[in-house]
SENUKE-344970 format. One record per residue (C-alpha): x, y, z; residue in one letter; residue number from 0. Coordinates in nm, 3 decimals, always signed. Layout:
SITE        c1        c2        c3   residu   num
SITE         X         Y         Z        A   NUM
...
//
This chain:
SITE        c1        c2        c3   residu   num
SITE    +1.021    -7.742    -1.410        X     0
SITE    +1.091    -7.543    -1.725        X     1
SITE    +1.398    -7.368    -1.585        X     2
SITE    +1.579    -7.360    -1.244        X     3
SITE    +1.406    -7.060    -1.006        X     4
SITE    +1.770    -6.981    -0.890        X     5
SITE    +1.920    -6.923    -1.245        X     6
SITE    +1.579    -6.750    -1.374        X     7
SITE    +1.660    -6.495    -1.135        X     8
SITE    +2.083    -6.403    -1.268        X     9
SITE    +1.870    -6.413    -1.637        X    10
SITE    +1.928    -6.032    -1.695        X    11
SITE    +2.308    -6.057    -1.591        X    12
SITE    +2.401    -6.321    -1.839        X    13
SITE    +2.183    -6.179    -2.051        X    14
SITE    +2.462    -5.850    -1.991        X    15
SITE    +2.742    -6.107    -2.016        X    16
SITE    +2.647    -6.258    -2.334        X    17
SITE    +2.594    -5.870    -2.501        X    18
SITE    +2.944    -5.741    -2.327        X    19
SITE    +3.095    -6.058    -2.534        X    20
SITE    +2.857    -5.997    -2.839        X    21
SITE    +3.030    -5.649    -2.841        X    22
SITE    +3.397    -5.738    -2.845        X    23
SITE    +3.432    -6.050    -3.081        X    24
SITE    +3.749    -6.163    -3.116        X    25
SITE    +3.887    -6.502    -3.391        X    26
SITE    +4.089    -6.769    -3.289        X    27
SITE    +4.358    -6.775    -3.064        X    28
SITE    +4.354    -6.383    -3.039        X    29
SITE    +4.068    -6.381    -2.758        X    30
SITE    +4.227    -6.232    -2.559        X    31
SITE    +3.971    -5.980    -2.387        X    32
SITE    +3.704    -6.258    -2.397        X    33
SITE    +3.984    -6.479    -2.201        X    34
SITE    +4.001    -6.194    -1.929        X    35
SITE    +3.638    -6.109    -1.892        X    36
SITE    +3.548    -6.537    -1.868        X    37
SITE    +3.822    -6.522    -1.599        X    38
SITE    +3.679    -6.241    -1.419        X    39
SITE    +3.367    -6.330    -1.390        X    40
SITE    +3.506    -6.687    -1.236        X    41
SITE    +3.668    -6.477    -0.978        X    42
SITE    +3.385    -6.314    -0.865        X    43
SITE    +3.177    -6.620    -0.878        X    44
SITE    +3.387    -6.818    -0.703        X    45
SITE    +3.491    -7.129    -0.847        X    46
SITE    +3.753    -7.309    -0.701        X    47
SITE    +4.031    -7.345    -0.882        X    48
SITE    +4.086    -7.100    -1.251        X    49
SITE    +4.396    -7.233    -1.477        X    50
SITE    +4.471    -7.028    -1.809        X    51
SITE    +4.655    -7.061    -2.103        X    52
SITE    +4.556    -7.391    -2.263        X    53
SITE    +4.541    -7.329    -2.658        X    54
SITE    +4.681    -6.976    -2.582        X    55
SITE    +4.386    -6.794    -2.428        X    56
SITE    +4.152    -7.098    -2.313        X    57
SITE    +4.046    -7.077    -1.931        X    58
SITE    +3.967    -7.415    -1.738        X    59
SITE    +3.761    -7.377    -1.402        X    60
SITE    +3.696    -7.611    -1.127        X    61
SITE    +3.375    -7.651    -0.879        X    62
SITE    +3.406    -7.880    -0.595        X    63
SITE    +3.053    -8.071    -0.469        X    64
SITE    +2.972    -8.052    -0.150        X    65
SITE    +2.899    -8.390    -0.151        X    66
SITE    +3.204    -8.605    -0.065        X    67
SITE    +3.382    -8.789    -0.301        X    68
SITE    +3.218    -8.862    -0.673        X    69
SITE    +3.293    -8.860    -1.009        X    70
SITE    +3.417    -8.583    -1.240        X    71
SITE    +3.273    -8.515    -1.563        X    72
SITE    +3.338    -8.175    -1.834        X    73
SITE    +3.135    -7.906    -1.957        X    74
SITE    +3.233    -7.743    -2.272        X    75
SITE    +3.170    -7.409    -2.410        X    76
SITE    +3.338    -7.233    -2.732        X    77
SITE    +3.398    -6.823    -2.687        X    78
SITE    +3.584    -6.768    -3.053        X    79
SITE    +3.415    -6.523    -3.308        X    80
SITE    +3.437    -6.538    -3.680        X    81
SITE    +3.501    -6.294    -3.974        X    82
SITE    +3.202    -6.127    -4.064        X    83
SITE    +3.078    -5.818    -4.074        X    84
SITE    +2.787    -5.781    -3.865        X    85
SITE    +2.425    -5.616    -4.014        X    86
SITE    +2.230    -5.709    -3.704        X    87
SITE    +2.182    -5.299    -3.612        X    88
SITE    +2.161    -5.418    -3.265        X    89
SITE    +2.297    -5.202    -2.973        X    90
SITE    +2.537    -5.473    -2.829        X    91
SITE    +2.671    -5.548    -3.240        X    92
SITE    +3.047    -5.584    -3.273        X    93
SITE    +3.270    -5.325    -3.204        X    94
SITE    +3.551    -5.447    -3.360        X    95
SITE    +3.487    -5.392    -3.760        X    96
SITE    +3.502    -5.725    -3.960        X    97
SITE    +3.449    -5.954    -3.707        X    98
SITE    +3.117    -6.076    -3.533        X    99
SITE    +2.974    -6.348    -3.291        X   100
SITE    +2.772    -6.541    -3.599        X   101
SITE    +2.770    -6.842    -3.432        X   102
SITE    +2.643    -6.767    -3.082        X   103
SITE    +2.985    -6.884    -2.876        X   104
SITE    +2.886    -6.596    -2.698        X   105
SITE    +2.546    -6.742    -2.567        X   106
SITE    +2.758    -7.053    -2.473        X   107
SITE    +2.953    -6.930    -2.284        X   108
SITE    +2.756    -6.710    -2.084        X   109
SITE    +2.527    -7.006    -2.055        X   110
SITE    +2.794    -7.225    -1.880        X   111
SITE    +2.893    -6.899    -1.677        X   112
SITE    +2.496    -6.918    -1.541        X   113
SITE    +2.574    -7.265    -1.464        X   114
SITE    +2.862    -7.204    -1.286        X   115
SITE    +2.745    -6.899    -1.096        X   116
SITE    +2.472    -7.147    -0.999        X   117
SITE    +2.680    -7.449    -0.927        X   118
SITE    +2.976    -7.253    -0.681        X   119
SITE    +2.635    -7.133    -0.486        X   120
SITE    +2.468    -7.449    -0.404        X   121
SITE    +2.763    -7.724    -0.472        X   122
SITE    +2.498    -7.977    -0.438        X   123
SITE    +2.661    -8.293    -0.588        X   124
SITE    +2.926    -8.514    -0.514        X   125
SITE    +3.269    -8.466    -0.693        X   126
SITE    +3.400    -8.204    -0.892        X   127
SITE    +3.263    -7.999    -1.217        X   128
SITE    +3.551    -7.913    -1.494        X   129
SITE    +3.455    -7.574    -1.678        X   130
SITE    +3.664    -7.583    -2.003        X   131
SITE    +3.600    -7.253    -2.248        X   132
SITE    +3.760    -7.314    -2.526        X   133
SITE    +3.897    -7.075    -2.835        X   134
SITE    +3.970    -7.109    -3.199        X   135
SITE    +3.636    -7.350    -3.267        X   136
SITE    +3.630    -7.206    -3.616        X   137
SITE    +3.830    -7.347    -3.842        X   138
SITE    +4.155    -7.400    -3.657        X   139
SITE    +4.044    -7.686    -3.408        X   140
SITE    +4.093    -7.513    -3.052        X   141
SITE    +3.967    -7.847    -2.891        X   142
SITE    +4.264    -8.042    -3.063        X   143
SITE    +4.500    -7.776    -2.914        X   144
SITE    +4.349    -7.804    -2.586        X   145
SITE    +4.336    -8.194    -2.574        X   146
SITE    +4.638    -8.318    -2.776        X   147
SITE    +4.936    -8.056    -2.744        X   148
SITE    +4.816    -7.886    -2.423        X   149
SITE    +4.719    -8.204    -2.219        X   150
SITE    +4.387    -8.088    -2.109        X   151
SITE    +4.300    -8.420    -2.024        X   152
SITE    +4.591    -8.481    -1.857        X   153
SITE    +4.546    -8.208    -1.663        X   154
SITE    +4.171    -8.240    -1.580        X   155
SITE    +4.115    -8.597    -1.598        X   156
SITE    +3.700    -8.641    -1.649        X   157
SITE    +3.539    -8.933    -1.697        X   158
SITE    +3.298    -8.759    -1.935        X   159
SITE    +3.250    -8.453    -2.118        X   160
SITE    +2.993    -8.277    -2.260        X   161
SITE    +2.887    -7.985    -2.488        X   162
SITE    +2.608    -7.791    -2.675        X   163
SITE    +2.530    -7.564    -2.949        X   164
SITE    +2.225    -7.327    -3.005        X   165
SITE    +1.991    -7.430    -3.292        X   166
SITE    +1.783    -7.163    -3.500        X   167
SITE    +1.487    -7.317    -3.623        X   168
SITE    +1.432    -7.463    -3.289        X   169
SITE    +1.166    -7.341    -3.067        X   170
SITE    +1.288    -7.152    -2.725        X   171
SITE    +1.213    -7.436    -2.508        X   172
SITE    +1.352    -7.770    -2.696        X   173
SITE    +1.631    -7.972    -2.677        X   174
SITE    +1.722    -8.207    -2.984        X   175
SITE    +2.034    -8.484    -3.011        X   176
SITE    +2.147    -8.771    -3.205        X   177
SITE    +2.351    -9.080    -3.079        X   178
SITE    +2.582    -9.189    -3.311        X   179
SITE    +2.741    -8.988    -3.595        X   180
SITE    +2.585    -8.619    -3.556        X   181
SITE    +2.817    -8.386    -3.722        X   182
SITE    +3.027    -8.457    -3.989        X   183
SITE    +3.414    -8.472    -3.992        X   184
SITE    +3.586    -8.178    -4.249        X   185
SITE    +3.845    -8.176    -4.452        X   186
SITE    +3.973    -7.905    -4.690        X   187
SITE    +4.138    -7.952    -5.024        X   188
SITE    +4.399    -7.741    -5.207        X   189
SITE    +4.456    -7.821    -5.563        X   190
SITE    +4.719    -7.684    -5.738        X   191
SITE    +4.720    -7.670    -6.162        X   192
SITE    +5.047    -7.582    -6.296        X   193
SITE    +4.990    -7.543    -6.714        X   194
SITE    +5.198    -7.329    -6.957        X   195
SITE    +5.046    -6.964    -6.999        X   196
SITE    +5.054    -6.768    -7.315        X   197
SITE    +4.873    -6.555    -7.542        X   198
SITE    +4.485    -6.587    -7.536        X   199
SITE    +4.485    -6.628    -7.909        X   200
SITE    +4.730    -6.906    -7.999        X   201
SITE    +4.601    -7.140    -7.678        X   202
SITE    +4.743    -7.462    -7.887        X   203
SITE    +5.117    -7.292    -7.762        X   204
SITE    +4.992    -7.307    -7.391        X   205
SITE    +4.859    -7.574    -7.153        X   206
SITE    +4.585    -7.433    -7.015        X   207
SITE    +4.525    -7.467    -6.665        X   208
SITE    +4.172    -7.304    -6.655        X   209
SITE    +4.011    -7.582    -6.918        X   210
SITE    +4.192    -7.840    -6.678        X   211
SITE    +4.022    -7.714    -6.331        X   212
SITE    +3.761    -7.690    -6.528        X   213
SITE    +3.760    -8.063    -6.573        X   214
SITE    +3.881    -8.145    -6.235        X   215
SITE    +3.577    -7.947    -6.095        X   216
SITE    +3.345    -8.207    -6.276        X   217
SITE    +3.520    -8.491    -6.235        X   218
SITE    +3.546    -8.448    -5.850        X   219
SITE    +3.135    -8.429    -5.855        X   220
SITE    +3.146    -8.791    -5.913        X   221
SITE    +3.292    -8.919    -5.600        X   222
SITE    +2.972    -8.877    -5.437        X   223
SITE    +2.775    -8.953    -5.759        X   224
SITE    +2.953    -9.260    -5.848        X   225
SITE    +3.224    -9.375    -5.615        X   226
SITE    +3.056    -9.353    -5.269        X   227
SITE    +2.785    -9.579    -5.101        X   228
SITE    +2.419    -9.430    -5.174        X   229
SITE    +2.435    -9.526    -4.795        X   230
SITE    +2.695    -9.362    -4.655        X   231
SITE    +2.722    -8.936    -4.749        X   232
SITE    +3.005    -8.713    -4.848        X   233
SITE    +2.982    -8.356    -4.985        X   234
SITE    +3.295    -8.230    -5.234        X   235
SITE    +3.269    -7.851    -5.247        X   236
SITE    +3.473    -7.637    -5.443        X   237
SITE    +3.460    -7.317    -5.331        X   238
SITE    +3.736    -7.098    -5.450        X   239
SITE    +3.902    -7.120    -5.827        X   240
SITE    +4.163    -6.828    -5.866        X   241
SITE    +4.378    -6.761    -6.164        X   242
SITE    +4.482    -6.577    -6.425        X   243
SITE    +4.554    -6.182    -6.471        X   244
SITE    +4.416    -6.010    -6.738        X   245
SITE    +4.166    -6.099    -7.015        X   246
SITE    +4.432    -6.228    -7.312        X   247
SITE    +4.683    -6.391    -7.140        X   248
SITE    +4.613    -6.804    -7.024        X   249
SITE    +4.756    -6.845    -6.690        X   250
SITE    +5.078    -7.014    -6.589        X   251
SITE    +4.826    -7.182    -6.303        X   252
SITE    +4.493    -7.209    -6.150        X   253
SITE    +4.415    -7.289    -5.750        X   254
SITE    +4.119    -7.466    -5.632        X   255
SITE    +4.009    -7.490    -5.281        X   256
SITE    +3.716    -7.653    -5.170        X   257
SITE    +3.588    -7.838    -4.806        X   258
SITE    +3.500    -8.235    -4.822        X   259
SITE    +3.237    -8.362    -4.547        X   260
SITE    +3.160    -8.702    -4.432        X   261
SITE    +3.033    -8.904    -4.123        X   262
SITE    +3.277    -9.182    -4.135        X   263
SITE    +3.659    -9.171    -4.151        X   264
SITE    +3.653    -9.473    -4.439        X   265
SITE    +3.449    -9.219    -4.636        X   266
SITE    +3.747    -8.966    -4.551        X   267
SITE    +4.023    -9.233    -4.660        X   268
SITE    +3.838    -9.324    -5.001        X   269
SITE    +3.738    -8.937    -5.094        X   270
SITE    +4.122    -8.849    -5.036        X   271
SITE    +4.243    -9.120    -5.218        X   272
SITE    +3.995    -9.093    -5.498        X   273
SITE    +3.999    -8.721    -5.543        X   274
SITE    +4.414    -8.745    -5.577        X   275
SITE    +4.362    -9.011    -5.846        X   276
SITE    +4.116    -8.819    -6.044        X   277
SITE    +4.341    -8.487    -6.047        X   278
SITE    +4.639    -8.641    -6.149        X   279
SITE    +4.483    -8.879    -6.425        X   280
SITE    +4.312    -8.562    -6.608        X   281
SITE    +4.609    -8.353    -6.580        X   282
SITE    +4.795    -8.544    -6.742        X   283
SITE    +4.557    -8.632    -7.024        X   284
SITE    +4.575    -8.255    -7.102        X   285
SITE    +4.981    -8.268    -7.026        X   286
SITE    +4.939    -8.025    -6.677        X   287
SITE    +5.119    -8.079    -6.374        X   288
SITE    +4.918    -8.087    -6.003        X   289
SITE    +4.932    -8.064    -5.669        X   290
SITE    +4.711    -8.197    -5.455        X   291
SITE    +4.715    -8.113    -5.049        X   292
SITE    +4.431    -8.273    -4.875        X   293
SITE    +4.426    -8.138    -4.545        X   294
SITE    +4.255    -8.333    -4.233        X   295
SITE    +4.068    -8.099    -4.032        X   296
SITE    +3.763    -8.207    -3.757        X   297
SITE    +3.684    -8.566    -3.739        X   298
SITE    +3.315    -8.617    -3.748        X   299
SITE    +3.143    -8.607    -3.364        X   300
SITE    +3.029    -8.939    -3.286        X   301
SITE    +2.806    -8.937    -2.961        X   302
SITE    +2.820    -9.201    -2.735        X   303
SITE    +2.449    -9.385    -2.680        X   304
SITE    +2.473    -9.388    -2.304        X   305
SITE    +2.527    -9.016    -2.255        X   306
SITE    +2.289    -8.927    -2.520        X   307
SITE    +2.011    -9.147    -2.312        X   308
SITE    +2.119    -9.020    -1.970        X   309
SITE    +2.102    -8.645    -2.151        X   310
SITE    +1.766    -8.696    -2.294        X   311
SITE    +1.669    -8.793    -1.947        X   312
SITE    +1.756    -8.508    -1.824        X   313
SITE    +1.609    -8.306    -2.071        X   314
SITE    +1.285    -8.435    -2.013        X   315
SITE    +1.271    -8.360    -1.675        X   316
SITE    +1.389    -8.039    -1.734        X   317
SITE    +1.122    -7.926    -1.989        X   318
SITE    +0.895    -8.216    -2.047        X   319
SITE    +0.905    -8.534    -2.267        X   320
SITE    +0.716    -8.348    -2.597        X   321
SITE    +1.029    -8.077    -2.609        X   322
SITE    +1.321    -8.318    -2.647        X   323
SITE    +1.396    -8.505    -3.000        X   324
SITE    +1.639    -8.800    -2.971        X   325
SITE    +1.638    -8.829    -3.336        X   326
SITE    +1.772    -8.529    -3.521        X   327
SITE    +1.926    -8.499    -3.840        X   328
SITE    +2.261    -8.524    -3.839        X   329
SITE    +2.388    -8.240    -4.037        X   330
SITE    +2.723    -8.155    -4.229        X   331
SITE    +2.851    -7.866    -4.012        X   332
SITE    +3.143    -7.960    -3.855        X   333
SITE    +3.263    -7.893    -3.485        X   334
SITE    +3.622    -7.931    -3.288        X   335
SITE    +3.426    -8.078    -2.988        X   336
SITE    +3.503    -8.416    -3.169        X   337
SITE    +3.833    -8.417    -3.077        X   338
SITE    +3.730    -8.418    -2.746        X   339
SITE    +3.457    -8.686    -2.764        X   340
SITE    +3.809    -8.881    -2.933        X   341
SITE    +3.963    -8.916    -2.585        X   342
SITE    +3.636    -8.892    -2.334        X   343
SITE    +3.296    -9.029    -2.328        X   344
SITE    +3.021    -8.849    -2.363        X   345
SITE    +2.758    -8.645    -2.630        X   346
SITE    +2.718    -8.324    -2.823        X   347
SITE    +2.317    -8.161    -2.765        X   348
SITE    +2.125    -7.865    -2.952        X   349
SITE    +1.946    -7.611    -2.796        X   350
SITE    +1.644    -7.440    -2.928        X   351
SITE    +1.729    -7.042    -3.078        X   352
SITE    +1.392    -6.977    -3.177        X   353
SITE    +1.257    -6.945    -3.499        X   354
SITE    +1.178    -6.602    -3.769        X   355
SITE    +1.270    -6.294    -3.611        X   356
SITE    +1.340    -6.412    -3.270        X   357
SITE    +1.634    -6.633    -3.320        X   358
SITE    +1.533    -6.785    -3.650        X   359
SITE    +1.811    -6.657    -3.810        X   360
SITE    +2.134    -6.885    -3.948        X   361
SITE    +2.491    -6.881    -3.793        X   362
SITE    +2.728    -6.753    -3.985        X   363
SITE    +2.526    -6.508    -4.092        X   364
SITE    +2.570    -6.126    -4.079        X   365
SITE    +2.210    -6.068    -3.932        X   366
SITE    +2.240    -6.367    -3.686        X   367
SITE    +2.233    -6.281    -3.309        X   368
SITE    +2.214    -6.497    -3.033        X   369
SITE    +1.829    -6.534    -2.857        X   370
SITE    +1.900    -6.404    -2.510        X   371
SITE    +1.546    -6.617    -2.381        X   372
SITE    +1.747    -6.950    -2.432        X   373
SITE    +2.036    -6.858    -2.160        X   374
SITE    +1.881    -6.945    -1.880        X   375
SITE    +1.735    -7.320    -2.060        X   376
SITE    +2.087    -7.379    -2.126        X   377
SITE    +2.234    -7.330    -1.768        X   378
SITE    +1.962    -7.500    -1.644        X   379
SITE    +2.046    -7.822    -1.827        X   380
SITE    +2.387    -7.814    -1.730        X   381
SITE    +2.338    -7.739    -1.380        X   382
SITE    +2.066    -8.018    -1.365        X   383
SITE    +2.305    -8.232    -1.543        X   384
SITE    +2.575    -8.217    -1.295        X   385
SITE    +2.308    -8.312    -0.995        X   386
SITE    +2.205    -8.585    -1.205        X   387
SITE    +2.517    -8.728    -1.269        X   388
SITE    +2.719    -8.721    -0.951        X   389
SITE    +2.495    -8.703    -0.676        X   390
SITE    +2.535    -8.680    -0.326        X   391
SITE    +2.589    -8.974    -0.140        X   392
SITE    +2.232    -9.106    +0.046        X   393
//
């Protein structure tokens, strides 16, 4: 049973979906055209209750089993875009200059929109089916919104939850997942270098704040090198040093900015901790001032072993035992659906994108597009999933 017959045959209208979307990006919190078309489409699918608003533009959906009573478990799917401009040459590409769907929210959603298109239709399971489409996945933590200030929770109690995320690389087809830590938790760093500028050619009258970063920069290599585990793993990225003016004058200060990523929050703790310590000791060897703001961002997405089993399951019998991995990578992307796993039970799963031209290419890039062949694998799984997990009574 490689996909379900039912949502093989609404293919070529998510497929339409997922373009209309791929058309009209829009970055966090400002979705607002992607909240009304998600909504729309609801409407005319029929879903039983729509409630909007959570995290700004979010939209939460409800299906009802026709089942009886039964549990109530979460589906996720991100719609945000990011800020690229797009070089795919495609006819759906982004209309809006600047900004693209590089990370295929786009397919997600559409895929959970099969799913529920398919689900309001047949309604064969017990319980109830929360839709939640979430915004602001990049960067800003739209999940933490939804689940912490918003009450989504609260609101929608589940007793699990769970979410997915296309994979290029991966075959059309395959399924891959982790239990345990998957995705690692981010952090980002400002560090602030406050020296005393002057003329280029008497630099012994200045403190120079651009041979200090350029210490700092160094120095902050070590804490994976020399000050973490060889067991555990944490990357320190700088990736932004600005400063200075003009070409004779030493700057009055120099910024750093940079990302940390690591799998366990004790790796988190001791980076932060360490990387503060190792600022302020070389500054003021070279008599500098700094600033250090270390800025907790996603925690890292820990799957719970139970779902991931019951998932794999699932996967199997949705596309046979040789097209699901239980034992990927983890990797040291980050994603907001960790705040959800936080409060609710439940796992995080990959779905193939394809590989070389078809899908092969890498989010976040400006030539990435979303494989429309994996929509209806997606919905599929999820609509399995929810006749799996709260089936009708006997």
């Amino acid at each position: 049973m490689p996909i379900i017959n039912r949502i093989a045959d609404f293919h070529e209208q998510m497929t339409e979906w997922r373009r209309a979307m791929h058309a009209h990006p829009e970055t966090a919190f400002e979705e607002v055209w992607t909240s009304d078309f998600i909504a729309k489409r609801l409407e005319e699918i029929g879903v039983d209750h729509i409630e909007r608003g959570l995290a700004k533009t979010g939209v939460v959906a409800t299906i009802k089993g026709n089942g009886g009573e039964g549990g109530r478990i979460g589906i996720r799917a991100d719609f945000d875009a990011l800020d690229i401009l797009e070089d795919t040459g495609k006819e759906w590409a982004s209309q809006i200059p600047g900004k693209m769907h590089a990370c295929g929210h786009d397919g997600h959603t559409a895929i959970l929109l099969g799913a529920a298109r398919y689900l309001a239709e047949t309604r064969n399971f017990a319980g109830e089916v929360v839709l939640i489409f979430q915004p602001a996945e990049e960067n800003v933590a739209g999940g933490r919104v939804m689940v912490e200030e918003d009450g989504l929770f609260e609101k929608f109690p589940v007793d699990a939850v769970y979410g997915l995320h296309n994979r290029p690389g991966l075959p059309v087809g395959k399924i891959c997942m982790r239990p345990g830590p998957s995705m690692a938790g981010a952090d980002m760093f400002e560090i602030t270098i406050h020296g005393y500028g002057g003329h280029a050619a008497r630099p012994h009258k200045t403190v120079d704040p651009v041979v200090v970063q350029a210490q700092i920069v160094l120095g902050l290599q070590t804490i994976a090198s020399r000050s973490t585990d060889p067991l555990d793993s944490v990357v320190v990225s700088v990736t932004q040093v600005t400063g200075g003016d003009t070409f004779n004058v030493i700057p009055e200060k120099v910024v750093l900015r940079g990302t940390v990523r690591a799998f366990r929050p004790e790796v988190q703790d001791a980076t932060e901790a360490k990387m503060s310590k190792i600022c302020r000791s070389i500054a003021e060897a070279f008599d500098a001032r700094v600033d250090v703001n270390y800025d907790r961002r996603y925690p890292p997405l820990i799957n719970d072993a139970e779902h991931i089993e019951k998932c794999a399951g699932i996967a199997r019998e949705l596309i046979g035992d040789d097209n699901v991995d239980t034992e990927a990578a983890p990797v040291m992307g980050s994603e907001d659906f960790a705040y959800m796993l936080q409060h609710r039970p439940g796992c995080y799963i990959n779905l193939g994108n394809g590989v070389g031209d078809e899908g092969g290419v890498n989010v976040h890039n400006p030539g990435y597009d979303f494989n429309d062949a994996a929509l209806p694998y997606g919905a599929s799984f999820w609509a399995l999933l929810v006749e799996k997990l709260l089936p009708k009574a006997a």
